[in-house]
Backbone as numpy.savetxt, mean C-alpha at the origin, in Angstrom:
# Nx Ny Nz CAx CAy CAz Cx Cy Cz
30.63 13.57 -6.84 30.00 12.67 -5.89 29.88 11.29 -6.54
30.34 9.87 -5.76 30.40 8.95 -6.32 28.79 8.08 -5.57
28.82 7.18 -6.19 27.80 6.21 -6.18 27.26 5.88 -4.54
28.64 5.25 -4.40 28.94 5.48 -2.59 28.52 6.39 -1.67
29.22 7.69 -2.26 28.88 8.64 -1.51 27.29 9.01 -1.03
27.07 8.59 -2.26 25.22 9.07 -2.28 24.72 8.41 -1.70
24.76 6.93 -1.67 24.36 5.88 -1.07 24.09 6.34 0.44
25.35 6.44 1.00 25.99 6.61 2.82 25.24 8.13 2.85
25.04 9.20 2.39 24.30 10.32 2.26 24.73 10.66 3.95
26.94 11.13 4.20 27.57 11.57 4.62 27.21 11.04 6.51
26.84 9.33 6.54 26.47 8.65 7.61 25.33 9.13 8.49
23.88 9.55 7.65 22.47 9.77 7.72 21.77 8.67 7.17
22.09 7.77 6.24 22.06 6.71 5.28 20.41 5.69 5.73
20.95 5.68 6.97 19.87 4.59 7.98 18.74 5.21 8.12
18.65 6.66 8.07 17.30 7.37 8.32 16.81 7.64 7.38
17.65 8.19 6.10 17.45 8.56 5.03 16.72 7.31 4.12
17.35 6.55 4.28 16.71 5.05 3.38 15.34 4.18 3.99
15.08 4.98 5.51 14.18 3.96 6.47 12.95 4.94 5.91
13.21 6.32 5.56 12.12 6.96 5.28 11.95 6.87 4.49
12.45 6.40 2.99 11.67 6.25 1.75 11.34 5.10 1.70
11.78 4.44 2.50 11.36 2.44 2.78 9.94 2.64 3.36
9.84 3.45 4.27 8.42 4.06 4.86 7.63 4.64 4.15
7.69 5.58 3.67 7.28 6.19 2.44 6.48 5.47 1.44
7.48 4.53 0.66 7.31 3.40 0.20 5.84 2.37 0.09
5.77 1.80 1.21 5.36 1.09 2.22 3.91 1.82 2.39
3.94 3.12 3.08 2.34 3.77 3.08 1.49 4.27 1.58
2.67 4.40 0.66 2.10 4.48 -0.90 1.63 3.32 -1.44
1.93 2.35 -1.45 1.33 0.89 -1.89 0.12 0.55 -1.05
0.26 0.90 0.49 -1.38 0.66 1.48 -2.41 1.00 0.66
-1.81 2.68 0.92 -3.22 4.12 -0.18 -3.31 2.96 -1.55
-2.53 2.51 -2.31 -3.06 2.20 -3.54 -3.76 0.79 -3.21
-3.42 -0.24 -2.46 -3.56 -1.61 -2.43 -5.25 -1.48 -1.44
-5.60 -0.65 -0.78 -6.14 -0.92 0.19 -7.72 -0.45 -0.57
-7.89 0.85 -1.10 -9.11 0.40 -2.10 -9.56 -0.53 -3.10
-8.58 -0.85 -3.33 -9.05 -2.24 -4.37 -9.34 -3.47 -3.72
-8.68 -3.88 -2.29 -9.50 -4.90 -1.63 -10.50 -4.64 -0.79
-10.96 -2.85 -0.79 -12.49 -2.79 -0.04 -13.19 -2.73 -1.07
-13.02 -2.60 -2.44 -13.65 -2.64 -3.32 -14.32 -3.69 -3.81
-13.61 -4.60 -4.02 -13.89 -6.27 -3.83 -14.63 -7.00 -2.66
-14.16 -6.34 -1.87 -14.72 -6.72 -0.44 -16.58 -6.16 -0.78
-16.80 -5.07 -0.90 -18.19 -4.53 -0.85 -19.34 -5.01 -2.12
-18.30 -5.49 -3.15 -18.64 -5.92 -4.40 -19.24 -7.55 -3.96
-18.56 -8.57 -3.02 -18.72 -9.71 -2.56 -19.55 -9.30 -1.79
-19.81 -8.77 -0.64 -21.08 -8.55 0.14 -22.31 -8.01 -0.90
-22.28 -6.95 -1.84 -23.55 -6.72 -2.38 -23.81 -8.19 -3.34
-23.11 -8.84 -3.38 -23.32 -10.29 -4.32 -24.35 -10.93 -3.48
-23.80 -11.09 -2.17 -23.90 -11.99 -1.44 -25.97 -11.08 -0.87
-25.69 -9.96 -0.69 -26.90 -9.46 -0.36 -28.17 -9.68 -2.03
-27.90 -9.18 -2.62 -28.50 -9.71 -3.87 -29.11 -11.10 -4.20
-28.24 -12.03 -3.76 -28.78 -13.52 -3.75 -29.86 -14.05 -3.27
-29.69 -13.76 -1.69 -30.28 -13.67 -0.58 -31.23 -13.14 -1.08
-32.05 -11.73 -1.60 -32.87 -10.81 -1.97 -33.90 -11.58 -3.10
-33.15 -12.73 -3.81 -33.56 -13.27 -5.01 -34.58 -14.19 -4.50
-33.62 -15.06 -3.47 -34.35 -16.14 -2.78 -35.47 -16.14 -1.84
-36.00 -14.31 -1.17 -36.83 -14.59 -1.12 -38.34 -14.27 -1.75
């Protein structure tokens, strides 16, 4: 089996490559997406804390 061949994966190629492009794509969300609610809740308890100081 050549390079090619594997590539074209016997003219399935478009589905085969759209699903690990997909795949892909929802693995980086799962990883990317707690770290900006994390930050996110970290800036609101800042922001609640301040507020708490001042009065």
């Amino acid at each position: 089996m050549t390079l090619s061949e594997f590539l074209y994966m016997d003219g399935y190629y478009l589905y085969v490559w759209a699903s690990y492009g997909l795949a892909l794509v929802v693995m980086l969300a799962q990883f990317i997406n707690p770290i900006r609610r994390k930050r996110q809740l970290l800036k609101q308890l800042g922001r609640k804390k301040r507020r708490g100081q001042r009065t």
